[in-house]
ROSE-4610 file (N, C-alpha, C; in Angstrom, 1 decimal, always signed):
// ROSE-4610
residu = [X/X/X/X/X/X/X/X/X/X/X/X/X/X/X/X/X/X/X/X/X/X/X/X/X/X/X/X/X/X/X/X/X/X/X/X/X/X/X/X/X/X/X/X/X/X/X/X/X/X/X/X/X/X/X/X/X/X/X/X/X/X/X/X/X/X/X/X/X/X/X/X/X/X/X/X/X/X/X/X/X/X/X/X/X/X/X/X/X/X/X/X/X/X/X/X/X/X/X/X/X/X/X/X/X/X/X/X/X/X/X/X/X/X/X/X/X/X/X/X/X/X/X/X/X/X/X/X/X/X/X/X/X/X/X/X/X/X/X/X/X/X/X/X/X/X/X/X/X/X/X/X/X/X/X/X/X/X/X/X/X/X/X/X/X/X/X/X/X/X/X/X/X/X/X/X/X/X/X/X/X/X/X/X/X/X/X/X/X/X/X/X/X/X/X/X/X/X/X/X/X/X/X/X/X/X/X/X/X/X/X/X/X/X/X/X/X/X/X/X/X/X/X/X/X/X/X/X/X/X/X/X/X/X/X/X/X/X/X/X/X/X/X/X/X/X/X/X/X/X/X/X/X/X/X/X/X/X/X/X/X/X/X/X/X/X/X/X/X/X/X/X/X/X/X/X/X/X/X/X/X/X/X/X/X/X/X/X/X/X/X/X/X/X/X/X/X/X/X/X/X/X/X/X/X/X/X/X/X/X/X/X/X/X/X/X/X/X/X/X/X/X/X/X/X/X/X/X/X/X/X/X/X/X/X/X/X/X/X/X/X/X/X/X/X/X/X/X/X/X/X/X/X/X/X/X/X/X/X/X/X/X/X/X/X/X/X/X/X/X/X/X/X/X/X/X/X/X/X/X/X/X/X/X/X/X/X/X/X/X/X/X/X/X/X/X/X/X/X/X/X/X/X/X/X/X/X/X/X/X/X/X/X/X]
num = [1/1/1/2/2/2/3/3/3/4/4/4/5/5/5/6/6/6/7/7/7/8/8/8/9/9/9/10/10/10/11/11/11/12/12/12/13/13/13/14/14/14/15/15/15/16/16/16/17/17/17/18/18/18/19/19/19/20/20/20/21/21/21/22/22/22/23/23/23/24/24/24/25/25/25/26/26/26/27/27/27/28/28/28/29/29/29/30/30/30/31/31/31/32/32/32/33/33/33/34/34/34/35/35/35/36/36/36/37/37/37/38/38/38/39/39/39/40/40/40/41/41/41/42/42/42/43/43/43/44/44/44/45/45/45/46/46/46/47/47/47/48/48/48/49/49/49/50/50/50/51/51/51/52/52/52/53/53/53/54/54/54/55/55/55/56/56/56/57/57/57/58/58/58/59/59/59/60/60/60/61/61/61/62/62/62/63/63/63/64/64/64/65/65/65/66/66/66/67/67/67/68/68/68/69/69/69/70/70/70/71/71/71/72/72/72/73/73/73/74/74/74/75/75/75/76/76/76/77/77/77/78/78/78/79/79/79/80/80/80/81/81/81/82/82/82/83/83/83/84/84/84/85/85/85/86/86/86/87/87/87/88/88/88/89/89/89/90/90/90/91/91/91/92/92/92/93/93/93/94/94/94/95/95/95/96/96/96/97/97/97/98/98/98/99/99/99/100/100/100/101/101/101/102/102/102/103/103/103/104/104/104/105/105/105/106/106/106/107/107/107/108/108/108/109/109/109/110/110/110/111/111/111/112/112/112/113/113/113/114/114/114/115/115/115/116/116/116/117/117/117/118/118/118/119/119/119/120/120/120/121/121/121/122/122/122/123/123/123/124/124/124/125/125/125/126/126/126/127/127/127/128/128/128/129/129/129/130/130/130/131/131/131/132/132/132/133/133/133/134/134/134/135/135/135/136/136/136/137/137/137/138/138/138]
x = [-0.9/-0.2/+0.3/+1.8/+2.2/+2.0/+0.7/+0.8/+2.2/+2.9/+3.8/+4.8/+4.3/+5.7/+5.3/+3.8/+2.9/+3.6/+3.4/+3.7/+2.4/+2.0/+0.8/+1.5/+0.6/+0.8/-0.1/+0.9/+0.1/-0.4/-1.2/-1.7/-0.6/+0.7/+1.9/+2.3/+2.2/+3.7/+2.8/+1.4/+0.4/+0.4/+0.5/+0.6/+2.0/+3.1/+4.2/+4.5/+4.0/+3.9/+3.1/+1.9/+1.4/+1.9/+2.3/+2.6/+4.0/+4.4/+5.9/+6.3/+5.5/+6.3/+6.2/+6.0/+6.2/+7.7/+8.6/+9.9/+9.9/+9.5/+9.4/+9.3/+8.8/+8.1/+10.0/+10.4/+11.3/+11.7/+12.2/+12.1/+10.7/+9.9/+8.5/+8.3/+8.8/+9.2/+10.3/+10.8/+12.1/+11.7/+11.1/+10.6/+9.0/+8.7/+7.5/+8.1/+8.8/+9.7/+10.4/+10.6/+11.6/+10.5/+9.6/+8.5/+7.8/+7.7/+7.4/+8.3/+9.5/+10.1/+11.0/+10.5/+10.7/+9.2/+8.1/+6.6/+6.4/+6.3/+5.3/+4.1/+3.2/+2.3/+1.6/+0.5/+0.9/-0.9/-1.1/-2.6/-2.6/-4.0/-4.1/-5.4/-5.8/-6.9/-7.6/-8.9/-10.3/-10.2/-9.4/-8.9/-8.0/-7.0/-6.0/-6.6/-7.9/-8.6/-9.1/-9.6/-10.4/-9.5/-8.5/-7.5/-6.8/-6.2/-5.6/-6.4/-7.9/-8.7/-8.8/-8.9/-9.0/-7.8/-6.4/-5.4/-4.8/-5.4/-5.3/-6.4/-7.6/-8.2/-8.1/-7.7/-6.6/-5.9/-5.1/-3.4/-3.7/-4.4/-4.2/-5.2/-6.4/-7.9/-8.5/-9.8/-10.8/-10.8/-10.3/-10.2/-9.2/-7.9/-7.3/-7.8/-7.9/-8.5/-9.5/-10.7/-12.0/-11.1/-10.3/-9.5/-8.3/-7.7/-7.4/-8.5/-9.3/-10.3/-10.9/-11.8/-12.7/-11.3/-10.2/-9.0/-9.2/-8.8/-8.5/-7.4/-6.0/-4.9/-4.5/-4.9/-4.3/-5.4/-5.5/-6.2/-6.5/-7.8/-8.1/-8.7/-8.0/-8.1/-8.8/-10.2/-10.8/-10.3/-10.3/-9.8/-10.9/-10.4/-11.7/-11.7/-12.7/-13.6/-12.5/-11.6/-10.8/-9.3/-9.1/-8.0/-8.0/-9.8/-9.8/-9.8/-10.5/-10.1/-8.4/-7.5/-6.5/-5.6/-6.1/-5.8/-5.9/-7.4/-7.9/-7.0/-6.8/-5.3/-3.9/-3.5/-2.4/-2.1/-3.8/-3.7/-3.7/-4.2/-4.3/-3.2/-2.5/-1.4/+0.0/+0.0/+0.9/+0.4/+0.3/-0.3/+0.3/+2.1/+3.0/+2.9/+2.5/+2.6/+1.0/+1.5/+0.8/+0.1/+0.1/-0.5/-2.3/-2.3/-4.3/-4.3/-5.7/-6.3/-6.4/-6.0/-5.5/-4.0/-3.5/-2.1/-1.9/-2.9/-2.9/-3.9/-4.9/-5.1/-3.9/-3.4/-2.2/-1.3/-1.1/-0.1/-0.6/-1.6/-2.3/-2.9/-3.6/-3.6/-1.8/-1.0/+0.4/+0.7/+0.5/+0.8/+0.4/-1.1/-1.9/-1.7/-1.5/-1.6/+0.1/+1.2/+1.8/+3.2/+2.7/+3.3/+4.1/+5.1/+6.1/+6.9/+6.4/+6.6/+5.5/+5.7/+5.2/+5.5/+5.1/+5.4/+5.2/+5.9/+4.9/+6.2/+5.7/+6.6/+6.2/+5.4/+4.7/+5.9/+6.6/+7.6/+6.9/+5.7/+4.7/+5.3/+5.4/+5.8/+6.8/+7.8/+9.0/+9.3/+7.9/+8.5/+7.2/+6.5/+6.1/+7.3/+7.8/+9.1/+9.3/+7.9/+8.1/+7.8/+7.9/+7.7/+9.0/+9.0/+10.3/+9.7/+10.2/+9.4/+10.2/+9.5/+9.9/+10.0/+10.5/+10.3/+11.1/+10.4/+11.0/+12.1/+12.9/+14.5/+14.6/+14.7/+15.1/+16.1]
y = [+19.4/+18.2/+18.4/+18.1/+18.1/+16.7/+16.8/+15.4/+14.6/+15.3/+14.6/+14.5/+14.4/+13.7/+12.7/+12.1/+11.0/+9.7/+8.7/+7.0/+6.8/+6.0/+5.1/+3.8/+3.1/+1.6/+1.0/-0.5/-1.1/-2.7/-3.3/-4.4/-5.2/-5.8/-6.7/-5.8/-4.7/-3.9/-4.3/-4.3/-4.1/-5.7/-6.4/-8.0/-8.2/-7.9/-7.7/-7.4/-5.8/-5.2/-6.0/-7.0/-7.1/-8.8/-9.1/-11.1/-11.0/-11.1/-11.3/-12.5/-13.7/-14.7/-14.2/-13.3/-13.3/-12.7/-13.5/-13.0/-11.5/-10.9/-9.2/-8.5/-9.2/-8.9/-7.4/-7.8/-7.0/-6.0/-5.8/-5.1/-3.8/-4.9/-3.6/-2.9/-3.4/-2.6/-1.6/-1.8/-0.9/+0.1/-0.2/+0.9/+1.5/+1.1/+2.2/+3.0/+2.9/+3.7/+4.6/+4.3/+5.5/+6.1/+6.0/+6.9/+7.6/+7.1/+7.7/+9.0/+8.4/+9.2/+10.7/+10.1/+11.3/+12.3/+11.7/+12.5/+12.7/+11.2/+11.2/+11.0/+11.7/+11.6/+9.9/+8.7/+8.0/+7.5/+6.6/+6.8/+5.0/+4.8/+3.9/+4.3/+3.6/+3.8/+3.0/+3.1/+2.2/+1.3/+1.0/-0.6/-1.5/-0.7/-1.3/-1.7/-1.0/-1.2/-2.6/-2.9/-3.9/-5.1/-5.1/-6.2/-6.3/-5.5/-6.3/-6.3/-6.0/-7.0/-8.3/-8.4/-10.0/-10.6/-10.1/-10.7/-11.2/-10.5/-10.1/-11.3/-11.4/-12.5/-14.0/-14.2/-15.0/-15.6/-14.8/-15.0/-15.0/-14.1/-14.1/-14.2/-14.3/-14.6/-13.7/-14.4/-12.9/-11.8/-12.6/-11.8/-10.7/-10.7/-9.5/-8.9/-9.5/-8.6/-7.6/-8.3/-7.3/-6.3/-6.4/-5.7/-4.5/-4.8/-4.1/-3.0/-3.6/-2.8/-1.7/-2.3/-1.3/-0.2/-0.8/+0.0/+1.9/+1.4/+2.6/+3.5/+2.8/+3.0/+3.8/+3.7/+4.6/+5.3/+6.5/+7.7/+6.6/+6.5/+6.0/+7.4/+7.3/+8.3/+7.3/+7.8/+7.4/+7.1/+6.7/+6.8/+7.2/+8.2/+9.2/+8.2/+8.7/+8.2/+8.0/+9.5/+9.7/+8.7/+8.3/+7.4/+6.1/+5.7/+4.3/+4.2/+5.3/+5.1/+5.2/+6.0/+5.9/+4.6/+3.8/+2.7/+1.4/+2.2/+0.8/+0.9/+2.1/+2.2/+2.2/+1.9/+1.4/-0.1/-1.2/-2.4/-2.6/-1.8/-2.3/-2.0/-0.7/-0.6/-1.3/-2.2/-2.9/-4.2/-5.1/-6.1/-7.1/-6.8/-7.8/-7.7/-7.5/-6.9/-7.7/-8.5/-9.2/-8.5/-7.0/-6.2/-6.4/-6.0/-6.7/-5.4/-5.0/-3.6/-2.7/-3.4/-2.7/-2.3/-2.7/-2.5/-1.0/-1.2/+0.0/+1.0/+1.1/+2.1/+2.6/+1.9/+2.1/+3.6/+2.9/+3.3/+4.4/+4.7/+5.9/+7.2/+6.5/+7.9/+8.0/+7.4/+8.0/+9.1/+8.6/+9.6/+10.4/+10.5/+11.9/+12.5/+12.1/+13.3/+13.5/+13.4/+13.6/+13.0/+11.7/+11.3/+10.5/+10.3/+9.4/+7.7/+7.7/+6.5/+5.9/+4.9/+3.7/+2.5/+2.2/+1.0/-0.1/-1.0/-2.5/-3.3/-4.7/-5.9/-6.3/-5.4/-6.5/-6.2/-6.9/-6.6/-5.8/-5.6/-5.0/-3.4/-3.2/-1.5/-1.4/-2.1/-2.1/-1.6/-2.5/-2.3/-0.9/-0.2/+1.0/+2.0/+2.6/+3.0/+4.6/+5.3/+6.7/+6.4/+5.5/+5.1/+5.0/+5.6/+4.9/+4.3/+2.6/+2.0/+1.8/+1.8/+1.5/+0.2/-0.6/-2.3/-3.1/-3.7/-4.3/-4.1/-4.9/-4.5/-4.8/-4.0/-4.2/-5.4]
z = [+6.0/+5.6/+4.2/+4.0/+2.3/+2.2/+1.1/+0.8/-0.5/-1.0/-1.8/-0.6/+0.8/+1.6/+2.1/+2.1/+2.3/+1.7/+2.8/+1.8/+1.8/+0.9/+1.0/+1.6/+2.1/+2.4/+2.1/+1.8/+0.7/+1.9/+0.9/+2.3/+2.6/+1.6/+2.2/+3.2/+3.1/+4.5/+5.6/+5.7/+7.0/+7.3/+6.8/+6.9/+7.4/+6.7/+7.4/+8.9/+9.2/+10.2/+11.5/+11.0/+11.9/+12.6/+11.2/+11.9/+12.1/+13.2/+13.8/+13.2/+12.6/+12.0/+10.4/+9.5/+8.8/+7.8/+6.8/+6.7/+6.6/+6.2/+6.1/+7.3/+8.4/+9.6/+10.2/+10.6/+11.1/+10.2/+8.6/+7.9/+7.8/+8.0/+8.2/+9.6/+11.0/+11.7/+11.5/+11.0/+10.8/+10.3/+8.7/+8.0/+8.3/+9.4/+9.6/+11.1/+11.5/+12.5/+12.0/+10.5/+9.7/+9.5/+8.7/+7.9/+9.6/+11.0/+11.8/+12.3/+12.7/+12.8/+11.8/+10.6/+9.7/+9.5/+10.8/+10.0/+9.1/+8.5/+6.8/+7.5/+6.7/+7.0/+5.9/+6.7/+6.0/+5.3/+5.0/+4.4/+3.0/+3.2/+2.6/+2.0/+0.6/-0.3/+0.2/+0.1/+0.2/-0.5/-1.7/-2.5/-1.4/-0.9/-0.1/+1.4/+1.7/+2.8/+2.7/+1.8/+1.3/+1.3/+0.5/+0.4/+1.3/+2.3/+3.5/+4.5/+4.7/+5.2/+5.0/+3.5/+3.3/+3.7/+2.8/+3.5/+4.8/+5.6/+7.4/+7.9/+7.3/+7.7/+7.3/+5.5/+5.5/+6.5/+5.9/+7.1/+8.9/+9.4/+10.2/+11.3/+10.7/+11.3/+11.6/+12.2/+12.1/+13.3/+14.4/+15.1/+15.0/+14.8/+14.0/+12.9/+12.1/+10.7/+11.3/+12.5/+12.6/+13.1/+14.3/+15.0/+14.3/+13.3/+12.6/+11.7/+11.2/+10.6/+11.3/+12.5/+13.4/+13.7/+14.3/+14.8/+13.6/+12.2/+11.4/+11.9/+12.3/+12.3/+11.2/+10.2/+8.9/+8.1/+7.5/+7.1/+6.0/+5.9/+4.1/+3.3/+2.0/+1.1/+0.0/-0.3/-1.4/-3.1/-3.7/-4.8/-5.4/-6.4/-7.2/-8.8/-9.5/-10.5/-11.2/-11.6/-12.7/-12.3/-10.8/-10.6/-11.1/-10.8/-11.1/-12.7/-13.5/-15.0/-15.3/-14.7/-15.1/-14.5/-13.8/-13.4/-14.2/-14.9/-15.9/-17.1/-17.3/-18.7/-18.2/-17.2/-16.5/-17.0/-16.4/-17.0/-18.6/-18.8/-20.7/-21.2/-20.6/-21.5/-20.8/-19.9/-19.5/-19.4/-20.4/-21.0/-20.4/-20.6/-20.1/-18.6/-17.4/-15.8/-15.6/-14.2/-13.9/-12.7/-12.5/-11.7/-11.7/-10.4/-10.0/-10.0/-10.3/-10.3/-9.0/-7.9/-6.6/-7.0/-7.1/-7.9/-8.4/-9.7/-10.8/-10.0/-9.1/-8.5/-7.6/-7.1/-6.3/-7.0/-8.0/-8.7/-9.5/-10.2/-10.5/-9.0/-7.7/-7.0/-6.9/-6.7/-6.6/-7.5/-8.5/-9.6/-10.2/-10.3/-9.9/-8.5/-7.8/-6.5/-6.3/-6.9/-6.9/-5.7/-5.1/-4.5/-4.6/-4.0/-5.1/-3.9/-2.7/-1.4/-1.6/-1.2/-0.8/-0.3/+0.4/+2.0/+1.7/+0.3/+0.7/+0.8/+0.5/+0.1/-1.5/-1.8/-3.3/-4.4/-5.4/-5.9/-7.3/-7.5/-9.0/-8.3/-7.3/-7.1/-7.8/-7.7/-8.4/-9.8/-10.7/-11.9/-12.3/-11.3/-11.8/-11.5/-12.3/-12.2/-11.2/-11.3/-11.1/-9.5/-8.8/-7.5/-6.1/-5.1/-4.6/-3.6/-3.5/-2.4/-1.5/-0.3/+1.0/+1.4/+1.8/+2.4/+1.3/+0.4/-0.7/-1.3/-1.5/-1.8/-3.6/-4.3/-5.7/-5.9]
């Protein structure tokens, strides 16, 4: 697998993807049929695991959320020790950015492993700049 051809996906695109009434909903079919059909290989962190679980059961109850979860539809890739410290100086040194620390892990394995996609609707991908997002329209 080349991982710099990998998206991550983030919990809005899987919330997206999964509620046909939500506005992104068709958008995020679209773009996970592109990222299929181009074989990216695709993958979510154990932070992103966690929060669109909650999101998913939020929004969408428990019976999907458990259902998505047990499922493991997408490869979870750990975030290592040295991601989550460079995540923590992500927040500090972006004082002004209302980014949550799933956010800035997000955005740190990206950028240590060398990957440069990502799949959401959250508009904080945006303003990490070395990122090209999938879904979300600038």
């Amino acid at each position: 697998m080349n991982i710099r051809r990998s998206v991550l996906w983030d919990s809005s695109a899987i919330l997206a993807l999964l509620d046909a009434d939500d506005a992104d909903h068709d958008r995020a079919v679209a773009t996970a049929d592109q990222i299929a059909s181009e074989s990216r290989p695709s993958f979510i962190t154990n932070y992103i695991e966690v929060e669109a679980h909650a999101l998913l059961l939020r929004k969408l109850g428990r019976t999907l959320a458990r259902e998505w979860l047990l499922a493991g539809c997408l490869p979870v890739s750990r975030a290592l020790p040295e991601e989550e410290d460079r995540a923590r100086e992500i927040v500090a040194r972006h004082s002004d950015k209302d980014w949550s620390l799933c956010d800035a892990i997000s955005f740190a394995v990206l950028d240590m492993r060398g990957i440069r996609r990502a799949f959401t609707f959250d508009r904080h991908f945006l303003q990490f700049s070395r990122i090209e997002v999938l879904g979300v329209s600038r």
